[in-house]
ZAMARGU-4260 file (C-alpha; in steps of 0.2 Angstrom, whole numbers, plus 5000, padded with zeros to 4 digits):
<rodrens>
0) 5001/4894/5095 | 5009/4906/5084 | 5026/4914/5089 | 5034/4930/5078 | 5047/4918/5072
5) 5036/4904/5069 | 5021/4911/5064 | 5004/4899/5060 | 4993/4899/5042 | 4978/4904/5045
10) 4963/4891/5038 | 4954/4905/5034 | 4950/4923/5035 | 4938/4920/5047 | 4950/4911/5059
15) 4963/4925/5057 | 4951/4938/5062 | 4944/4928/5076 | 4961/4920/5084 | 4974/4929/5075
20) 4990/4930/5084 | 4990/4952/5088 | 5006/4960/5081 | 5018/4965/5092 | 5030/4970/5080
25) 5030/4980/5062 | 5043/4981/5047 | 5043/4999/5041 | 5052/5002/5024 | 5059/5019/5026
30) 5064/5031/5011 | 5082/5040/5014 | 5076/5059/5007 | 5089/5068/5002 | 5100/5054/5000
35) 5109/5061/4984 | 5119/5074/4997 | 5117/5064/5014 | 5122/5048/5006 | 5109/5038/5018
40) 5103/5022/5011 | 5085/5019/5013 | 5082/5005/5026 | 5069/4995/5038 | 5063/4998/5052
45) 5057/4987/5066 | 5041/4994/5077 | 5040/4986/5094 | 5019/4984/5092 | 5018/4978/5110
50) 5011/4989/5123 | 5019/4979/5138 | 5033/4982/5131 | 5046/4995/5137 | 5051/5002/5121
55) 5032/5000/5114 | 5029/5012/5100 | 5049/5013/5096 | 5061/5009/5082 | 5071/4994/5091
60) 5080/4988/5076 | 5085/4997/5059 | 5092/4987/5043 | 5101/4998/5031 | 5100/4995/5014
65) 5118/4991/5004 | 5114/5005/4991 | 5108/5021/4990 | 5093/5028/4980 | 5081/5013/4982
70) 5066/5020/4987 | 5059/5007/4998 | 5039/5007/4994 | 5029/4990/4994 | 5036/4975/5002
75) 5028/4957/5003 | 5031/4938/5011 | 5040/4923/5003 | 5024/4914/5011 | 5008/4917/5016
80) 4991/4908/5018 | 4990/4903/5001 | 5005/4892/4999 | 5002/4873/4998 | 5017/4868/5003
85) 5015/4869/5023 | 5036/4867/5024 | 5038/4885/5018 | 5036/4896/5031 | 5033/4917/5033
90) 5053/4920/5035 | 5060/4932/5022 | 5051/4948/5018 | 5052/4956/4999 | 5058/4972/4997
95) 5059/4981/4982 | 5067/4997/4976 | 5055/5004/4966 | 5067/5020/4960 | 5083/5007/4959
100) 5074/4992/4951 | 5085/4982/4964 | 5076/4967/4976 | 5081/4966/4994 | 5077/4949/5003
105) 5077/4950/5020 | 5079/4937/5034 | 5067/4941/5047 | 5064/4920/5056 | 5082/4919/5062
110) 5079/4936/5074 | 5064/4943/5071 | 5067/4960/5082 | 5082/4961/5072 | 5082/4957/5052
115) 5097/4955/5044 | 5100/4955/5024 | 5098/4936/5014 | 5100/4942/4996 | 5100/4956/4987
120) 5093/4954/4966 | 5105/4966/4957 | 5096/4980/4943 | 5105/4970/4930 | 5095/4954/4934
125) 5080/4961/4933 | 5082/4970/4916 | 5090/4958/4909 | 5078/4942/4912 | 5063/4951/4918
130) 5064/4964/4905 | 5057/4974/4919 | 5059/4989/4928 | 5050/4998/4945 | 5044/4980/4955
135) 5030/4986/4967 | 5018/4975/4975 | 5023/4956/4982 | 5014/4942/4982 | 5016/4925/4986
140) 5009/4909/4975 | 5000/4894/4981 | 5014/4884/4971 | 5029/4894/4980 | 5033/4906/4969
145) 5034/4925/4972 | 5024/4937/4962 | 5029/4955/4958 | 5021/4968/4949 | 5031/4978/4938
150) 5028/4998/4929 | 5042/4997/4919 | 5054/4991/4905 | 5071/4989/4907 | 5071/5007/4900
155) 5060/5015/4912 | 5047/5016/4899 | 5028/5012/4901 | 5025/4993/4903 | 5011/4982/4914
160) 5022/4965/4918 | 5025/4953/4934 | 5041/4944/4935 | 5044/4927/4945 | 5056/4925/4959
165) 5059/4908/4964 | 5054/4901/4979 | 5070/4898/4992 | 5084/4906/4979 | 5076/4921/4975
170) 5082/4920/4957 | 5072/4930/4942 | 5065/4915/4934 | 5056/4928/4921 | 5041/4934/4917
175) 5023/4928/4923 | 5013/4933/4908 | 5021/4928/4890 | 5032/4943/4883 | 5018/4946/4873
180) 5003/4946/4885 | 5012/4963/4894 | 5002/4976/4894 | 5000/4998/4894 | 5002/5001/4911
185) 5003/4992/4929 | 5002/4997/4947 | 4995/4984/4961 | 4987/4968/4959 | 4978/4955/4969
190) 4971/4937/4964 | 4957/4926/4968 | 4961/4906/4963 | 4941/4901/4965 | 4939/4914/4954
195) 4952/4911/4940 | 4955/4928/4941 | 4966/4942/4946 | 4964/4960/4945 | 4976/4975/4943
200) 4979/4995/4942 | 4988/5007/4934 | 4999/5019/4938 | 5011/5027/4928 | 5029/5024/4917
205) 5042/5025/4928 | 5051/5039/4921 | 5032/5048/4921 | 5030/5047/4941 | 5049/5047/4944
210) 5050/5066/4943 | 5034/5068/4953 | 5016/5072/4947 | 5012/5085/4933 | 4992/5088/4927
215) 4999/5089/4909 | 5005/5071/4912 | 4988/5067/4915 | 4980/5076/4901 | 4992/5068/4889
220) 4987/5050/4895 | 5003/5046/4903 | 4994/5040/4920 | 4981/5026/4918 | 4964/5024/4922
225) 4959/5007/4919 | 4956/4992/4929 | 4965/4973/4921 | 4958/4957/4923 | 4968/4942/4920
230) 4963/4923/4917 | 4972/4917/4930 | 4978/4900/4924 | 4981/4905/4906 | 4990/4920/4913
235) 4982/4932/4900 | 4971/4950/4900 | 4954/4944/4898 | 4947/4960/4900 | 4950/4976/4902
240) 4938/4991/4910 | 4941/5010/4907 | 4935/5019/4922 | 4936/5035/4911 | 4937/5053/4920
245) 4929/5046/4937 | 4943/5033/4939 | 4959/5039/4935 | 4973/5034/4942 | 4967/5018/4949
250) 4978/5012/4964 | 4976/5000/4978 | 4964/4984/4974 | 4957/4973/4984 | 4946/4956/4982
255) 4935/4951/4999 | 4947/4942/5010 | 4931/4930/5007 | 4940/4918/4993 | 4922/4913/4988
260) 4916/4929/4985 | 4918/4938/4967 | 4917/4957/4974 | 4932/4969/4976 | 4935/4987/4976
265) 4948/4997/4970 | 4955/5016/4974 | 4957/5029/4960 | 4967/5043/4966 | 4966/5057/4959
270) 4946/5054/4952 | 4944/5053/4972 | 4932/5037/4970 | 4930/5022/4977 | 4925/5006/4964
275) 4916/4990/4965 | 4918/4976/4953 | 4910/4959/4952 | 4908/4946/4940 | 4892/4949/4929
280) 4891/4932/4919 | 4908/4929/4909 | 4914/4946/4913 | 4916/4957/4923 | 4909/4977/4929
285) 4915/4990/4941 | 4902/5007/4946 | 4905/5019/4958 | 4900/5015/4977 | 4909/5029/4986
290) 4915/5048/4982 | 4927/5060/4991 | 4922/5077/4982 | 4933/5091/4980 | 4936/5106/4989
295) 4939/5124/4982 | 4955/5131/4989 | 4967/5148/4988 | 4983/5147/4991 | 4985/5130/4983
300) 4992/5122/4965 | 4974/5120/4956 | 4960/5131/4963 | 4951/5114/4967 | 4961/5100/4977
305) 4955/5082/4978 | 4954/5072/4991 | 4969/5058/4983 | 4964/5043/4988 | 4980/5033/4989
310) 4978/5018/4999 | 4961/5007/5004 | 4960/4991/5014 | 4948/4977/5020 | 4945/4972/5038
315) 4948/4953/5036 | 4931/4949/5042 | 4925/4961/5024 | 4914/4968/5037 | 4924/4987/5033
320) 4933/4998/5018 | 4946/5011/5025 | 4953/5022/5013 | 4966/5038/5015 | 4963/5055/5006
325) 4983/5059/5007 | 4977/5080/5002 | 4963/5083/5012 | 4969/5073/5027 | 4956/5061/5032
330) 4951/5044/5033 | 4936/5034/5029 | 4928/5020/5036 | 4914/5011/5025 | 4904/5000/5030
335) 4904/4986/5017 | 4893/4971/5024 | 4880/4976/5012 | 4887/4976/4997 | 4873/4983/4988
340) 4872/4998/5003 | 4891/5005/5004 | 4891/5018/5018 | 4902/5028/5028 | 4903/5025/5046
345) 4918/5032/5051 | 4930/5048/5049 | 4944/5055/5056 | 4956/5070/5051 | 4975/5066/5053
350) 4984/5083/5046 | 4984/5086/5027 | 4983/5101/5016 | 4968/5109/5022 | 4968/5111/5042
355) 4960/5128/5051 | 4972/5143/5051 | 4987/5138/5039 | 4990/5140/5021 | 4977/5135/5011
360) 4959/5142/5014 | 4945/5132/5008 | 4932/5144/5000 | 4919/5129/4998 | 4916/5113/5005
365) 4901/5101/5001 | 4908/5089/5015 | 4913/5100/5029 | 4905/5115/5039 | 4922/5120/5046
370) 4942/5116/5041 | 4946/5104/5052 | 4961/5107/5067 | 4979/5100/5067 | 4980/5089/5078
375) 4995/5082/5089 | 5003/5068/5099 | 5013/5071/5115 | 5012/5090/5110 | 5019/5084/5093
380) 5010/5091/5077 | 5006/5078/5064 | 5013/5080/5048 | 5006/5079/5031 | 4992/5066/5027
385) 4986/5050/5030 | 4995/5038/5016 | 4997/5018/5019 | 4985/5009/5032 | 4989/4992/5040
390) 4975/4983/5051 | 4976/4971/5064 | 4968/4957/5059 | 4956/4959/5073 | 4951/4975/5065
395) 4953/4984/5079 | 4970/4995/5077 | 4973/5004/5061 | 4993/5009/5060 | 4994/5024/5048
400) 5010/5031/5040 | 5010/5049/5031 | 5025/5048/5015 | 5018/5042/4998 | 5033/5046/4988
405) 5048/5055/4989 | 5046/5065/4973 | 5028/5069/4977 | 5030/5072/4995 | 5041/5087/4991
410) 5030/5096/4979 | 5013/5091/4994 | 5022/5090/5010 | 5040/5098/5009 | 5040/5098/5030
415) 5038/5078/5027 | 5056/5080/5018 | 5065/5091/5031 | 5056/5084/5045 | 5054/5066/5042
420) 5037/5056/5042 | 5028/5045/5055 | 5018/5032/5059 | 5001/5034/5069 | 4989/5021/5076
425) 4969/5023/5075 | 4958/5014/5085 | 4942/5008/5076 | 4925/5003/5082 | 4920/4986/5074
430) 4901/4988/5083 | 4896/5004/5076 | 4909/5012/5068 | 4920/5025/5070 | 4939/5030/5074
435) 4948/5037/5088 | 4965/5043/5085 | 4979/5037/5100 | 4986/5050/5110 | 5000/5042/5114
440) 5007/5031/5100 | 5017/5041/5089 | 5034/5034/5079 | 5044/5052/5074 | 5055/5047/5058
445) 5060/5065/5059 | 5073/5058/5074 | 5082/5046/5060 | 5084/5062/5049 | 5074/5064/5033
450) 5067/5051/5032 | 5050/5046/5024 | 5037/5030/5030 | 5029/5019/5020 | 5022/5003/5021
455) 5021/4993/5037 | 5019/4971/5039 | 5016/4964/5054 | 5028/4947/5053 | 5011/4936/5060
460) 4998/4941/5046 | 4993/4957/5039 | 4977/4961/5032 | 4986/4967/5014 | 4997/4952/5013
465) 4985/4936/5015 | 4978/4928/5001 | 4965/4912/5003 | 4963/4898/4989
</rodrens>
């Protein structure tokens, strides 16, 4: 039996979805705003998950970073399902501070309620012997080592790498790839071992996204819109697919849960799309299964806004595909059983930039008759969009937070930066479909000050974290 301290691996996807332990409790990384005049570090928050308990839906522990200016964003496990070695168990979360270029382990076995801080990987370490800058998504090896993806050199400049942090020490042992095998631009990554294969996105340089998002940025190829695929034993780009002007700025990917299976999909935001890639003999191909389509607007930046799709997720039984349109507020459920018949079975509007009486008037709408209402929780308005997504791994409770970055925050959501963020929970429908928002879970960072929610991990098993051999 699983405990939150002593949590089991899972055989299999499969036996996760069916027996999985249910979270009772969330690590939130949580971005200090306006930390150049409060002086606040960043820190992480622990979410009591279980509704027997009395402080369910409350922040019951918070560790603050040493520093400030991190930018907590992506976090990951020292060991998950993938790990060989049985003795190393899920007990140190990785996060990184993707503004600072600084690493913080945490401790989260000795009191899970109640992390406390193991290690902390200076900048210096990582420029130095990881020639990196910006480390973002965390994975763990099958052999024990911790994976991270980098977007930067040790300048800030434009660089696609993954650094090596050593299993139990936590020491930069270097680069995945060779020096030489780096490439233009990087972002999230995920593997499949039966495959020999793993698959990454790209974002942007460092100092390109740092100062928030600009469409001449775009239009002079400083944001990418390709998706990478890597030999995964020879640690080399095998492969390399321009999505062109319907993918760019591919994000979030993600393989079956399945590790037989040689489909994934992938996020591009600003495009709006959703792709599928598979294995077509030697190589590989990606089309288009799904499509958020733009609205015109007054009162907005561009006379057209998309929907930005900036997160996507797999139930862990890759029966569904949610996805989170940050502007127009909405998420989507896809049904992905077929994979030859993608379909959308689900929707549900959590705020964003287009609701009924505000701002921004939507002058035409392929998608929707009407602008759809605000709505609230114990008579609190929701605030800015859907972002980051986390899923049970029964599939049945979808946890949404609403902050994607701090520099672009301010320039879509400035309320997000004087009000603080939150955390949301959905209920999903595995039978037929569909999502039903909770009237009464609600997590208000506005309460901690200015303070901006990103992703969430359940210390049991995540539906992002989880990687099968």
């Amino acid at each position: 039996m699983a405990t939150e301290s002593n949590p089991i691996k899972y055989k299999s996807p499969l036996e996760a979805f069916r027996s999985g332990h249910r979270e009772k409790l969330a690590y939130v990384t949580c971005v200090s705003a306006k930390w150049k005049t409060s002086e606040k570090p960043d820190f992480v928050a622990t979410i009591d998950l279980d509704p027997e308990s009395p402080t369910y839906s409350k922040i019951i522990h918070k560790l603050e970073a040493i520093h400030v200016g991190d930018e907590f964003h992506h976090t990951g496990w020292n060991a998950c399902s993938s790990c060989r070695d049985c003795s190393v168990r899920r007990s140190n979360l990785i996060v990184p501070g993707i503004n600072s270029d600084r690493i913080y382990i945490l401790d989260v076995a000795t009191n899970p309620r109640a992390p406390t801080l193991h290690k902390v990987i200076e900048t210096q370490e990582l420029h130095e012997t990881g020639k990196a800058s910006a480390p973002h998504t965390v994975h763990c090896l099958p052999n024990g080592d911790i994976l991270l993806s980098c977007l930067g050199d040790e300048k800030g400049e434009a660089k696609g790498t993954f650094i090596l942090l050593e299993q139990g020490t936590f020491q930069v042992k270097g680069t995945w790839q060779e020096e030489s095998e780096s490439i233009e631009y990087n972002y999230d990554y995920w593997y499949q071992p039966r495959h020999n294969i793993m698959v990454s996105t790209e974002w942007a340089g460092p100092k390109t996204f740092r100062r928030g998002f600009f469409l001449e940025d775009v239009e002079n190829g400083l944001y990418g819109r390709s998706i990478n695929f890597w030999d995964w034993n020879q640690k080399k780009r095998i492969q390399r697919i321009d999505l062109g002007n319907d993918g760019m700025i591919p994000l979030e990917v993600r393989f079956h849960h399945n590790p037989d299976s040689d489909i994934g999909y992938v996020g591009c935001a600003l495009s709006s799309t959703i792709f599928q890639f598979h294995k077509q003999g030697d190589s590989w191909t990606a089309h288009i299964v799904a499509r958020t389509l733009p609205k015109k607007v007054e009162n907005w930046i561009l006379p057209e806004m998309p929907g930005l799709i900036t997160d996507i997720l797999i139930s862990m039984d890759d029966h569904f595909l949610y996805i989170s349109n940050w502007l127009h507020g909405d998420i989507r459920q896809y049904d992905i059983s077929d994979s030859n018949n993608v379909k959308q079975v689900g929707q549900i509007f959590l705020g964003g930039s287009i609701c009924k009486g505000e701002k921004v008037i939507v002058t035409e709408d392929k998608e929707l008759e009407n602008q759809p209402e605000r709505p609230s929780i114990r008579g609190v308005p929701v605030r800015g969009g859907p972002q980051m997504l986390q899923l049970s791994l029964d599939g049945k409770r979808l946890y949404v937070t609403n902050s994607l970055f701090s520099a672009w925050d301010a320039q879509f959501y400035p309320e997000n930066i004087e009000k603080g963020s939150m955390m949301l929970l959905v209920h999903v429908d595995t039978e037929c479909g569909g999502l039903t928002l909770d009237p009464n879970f609600l997590v208000d960072f506005g309460q901690e000050g200015n303070i901006l929610a990103h992703e969430m991990r359940f210390p049991t098993g995540d539906c992002t974290s989880d990687i099968w051999e």
